[in-house]
C-alpha positions as CSV (number, residue, x, y, z in Angstrom):
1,X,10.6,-13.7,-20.4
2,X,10.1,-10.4,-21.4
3,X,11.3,-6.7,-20.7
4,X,9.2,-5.0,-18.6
5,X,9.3,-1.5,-17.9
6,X,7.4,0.1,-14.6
7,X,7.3,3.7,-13.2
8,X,7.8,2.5,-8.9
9,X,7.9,5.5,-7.2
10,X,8.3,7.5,-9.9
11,X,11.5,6.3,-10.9
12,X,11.3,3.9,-14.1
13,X,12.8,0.8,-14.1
14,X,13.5,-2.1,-16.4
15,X,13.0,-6.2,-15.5
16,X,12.9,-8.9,-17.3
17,X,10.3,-10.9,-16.4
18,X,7.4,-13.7,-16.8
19,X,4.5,-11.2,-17.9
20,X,2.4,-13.3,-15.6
21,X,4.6,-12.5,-13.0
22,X,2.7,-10.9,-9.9
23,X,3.4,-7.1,-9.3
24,X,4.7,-8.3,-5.7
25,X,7.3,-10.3,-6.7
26,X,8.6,-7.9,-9.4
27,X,8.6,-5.6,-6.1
28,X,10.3,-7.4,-4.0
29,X,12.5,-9.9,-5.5
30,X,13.6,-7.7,-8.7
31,X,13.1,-4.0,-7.6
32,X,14.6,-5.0,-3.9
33,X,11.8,-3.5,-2.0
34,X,10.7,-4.8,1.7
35,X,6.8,-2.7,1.7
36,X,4.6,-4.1,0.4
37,X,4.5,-7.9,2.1
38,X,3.7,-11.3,0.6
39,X,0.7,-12.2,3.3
40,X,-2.1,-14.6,1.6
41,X,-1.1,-14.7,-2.2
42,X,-4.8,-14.5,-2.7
43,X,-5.5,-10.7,-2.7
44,X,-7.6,-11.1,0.3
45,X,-5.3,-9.8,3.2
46,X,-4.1,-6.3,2.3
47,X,-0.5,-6.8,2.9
48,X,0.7,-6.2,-0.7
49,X,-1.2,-3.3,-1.1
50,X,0.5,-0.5,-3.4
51,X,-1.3,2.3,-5.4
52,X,-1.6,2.1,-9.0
53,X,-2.7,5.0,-10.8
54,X,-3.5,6.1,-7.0
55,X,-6.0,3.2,-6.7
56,X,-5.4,0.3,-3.5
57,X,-4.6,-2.4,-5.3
58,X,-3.2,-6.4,-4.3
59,X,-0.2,-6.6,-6.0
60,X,0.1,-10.4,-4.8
61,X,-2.8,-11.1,-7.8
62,X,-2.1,-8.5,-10.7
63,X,0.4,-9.2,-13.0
64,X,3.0,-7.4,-14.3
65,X,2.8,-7.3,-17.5
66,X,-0.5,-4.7,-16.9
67,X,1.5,-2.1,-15.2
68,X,3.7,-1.2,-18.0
69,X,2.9,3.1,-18.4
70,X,0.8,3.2,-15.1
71,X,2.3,4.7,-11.7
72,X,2.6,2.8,-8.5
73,X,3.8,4.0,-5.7
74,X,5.0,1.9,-2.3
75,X,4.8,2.7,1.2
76,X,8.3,3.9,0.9
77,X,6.9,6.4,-2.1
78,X,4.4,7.9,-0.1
79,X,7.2,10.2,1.9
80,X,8.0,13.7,0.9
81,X,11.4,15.3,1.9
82,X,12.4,12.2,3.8
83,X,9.4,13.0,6.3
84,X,6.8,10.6,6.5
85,X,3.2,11.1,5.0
86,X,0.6,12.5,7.6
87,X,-1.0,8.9,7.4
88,X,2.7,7.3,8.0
89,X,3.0,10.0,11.2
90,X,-0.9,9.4,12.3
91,X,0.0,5.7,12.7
92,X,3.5,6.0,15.0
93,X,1.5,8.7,16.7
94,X,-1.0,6.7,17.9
95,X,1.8,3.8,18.3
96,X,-0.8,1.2,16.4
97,X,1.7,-1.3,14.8
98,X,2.2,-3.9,16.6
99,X,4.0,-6.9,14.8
100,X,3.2,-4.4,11.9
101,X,3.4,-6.9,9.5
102,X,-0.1,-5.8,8.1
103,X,0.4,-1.8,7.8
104,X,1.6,-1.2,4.4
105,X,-2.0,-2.2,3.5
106,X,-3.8,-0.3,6.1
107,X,-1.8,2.6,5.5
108,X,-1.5,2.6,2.0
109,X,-5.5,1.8,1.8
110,X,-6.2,5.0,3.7
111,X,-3.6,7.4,1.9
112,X,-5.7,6.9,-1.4
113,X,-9.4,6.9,0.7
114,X,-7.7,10.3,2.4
115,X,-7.2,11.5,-0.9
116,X,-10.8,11.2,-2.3
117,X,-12.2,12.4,0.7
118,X,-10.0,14.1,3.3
119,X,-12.9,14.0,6.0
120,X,-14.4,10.6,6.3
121,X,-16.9,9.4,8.2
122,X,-16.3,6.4,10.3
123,X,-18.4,4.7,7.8
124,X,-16.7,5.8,5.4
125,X,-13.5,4.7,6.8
126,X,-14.5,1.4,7.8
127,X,-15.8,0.6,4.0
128,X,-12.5,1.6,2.5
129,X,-10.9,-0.3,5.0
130,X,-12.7,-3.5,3.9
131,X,-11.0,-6.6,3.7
132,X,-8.1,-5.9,5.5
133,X,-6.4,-7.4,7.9
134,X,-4.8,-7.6,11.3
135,X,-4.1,-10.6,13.5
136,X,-2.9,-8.2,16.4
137,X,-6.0,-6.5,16.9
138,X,-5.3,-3.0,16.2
139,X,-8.5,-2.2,15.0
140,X,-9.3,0.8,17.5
141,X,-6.0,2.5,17.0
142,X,-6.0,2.0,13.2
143,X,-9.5,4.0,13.5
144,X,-7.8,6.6,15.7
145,X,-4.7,7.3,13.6
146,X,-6.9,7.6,10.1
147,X,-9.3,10.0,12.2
148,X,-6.2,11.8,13.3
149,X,-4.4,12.1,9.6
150,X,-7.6,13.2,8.6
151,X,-7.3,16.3,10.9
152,X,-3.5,16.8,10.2
């Protein structure tokens, strides 16, 4: 075990911890927070997306101990003044979640994209968007919300 210390939403915080320890269990089980969501364990579903350093990353496969001094930022971090980020508003706007157990990766996947280029092709879009997924189907409306926050 060791002491980690991680900046979450720009507040720092202190665990102890196996440094091994994925960033997603840290998250959830230590830090208390419900976005982002354990799907495959295998970085290949999206789910556990957070930023780091403003980068998508799986937090199911990167392990704690490699965070120390870098900023990550959950779904819940995104918000400013208790409003929800033009991405977060784009999405319940065009009502896409269904079970929503996917979005924190969808959203948080095209918050950073957004960020690097705030008027995306659909090509562009569907690229960032790239290995993400959704059992429900909400492809179409995940395409129509981005588009949207991209006009916002």
């Amino acid at each position: 075990m060791a002491k980690i210390e991680l900046n979450v939403d720009g507040k720092a915080h202190s665990i102890d911890a196996d440094a091994d320890m994925p960033l997603l269990y840290a998250l959830r089980d230590d830090l208390g927070l419900k976005n982002p969501k354990f799907g495959c364990g295998l970085a290949q579903c999206g789910a556990c997306t957070v930023l780091v350093d403003g980068e998508p990353t799986r937090s199911c496969s990167i392990p704690v101990e490699s965070l120390a001094g870098r900023k990550i930022t959950t779904l819940a971090g995104i918000q400013k003044d208790g409003k929800p980020h033009k991405v977060q508003q784009a999405f319940i706007d065009e009502e896409v979640p269904q079970c929503g157990y996917c979005m924190n990766g969808w959203i948080m996947t095209s918050v950073a994209m957004l960020e690097k280029n705030p008027k995306p092709t659909d090509a562009q879009i569907e690229e960032a968007l790239t290995g993400l997924k959704c059992r429900c189907g909400t492809h179409v409306s995940i395409m129509r919300a981005i588009r949207r926050a991209a006009t916002a």
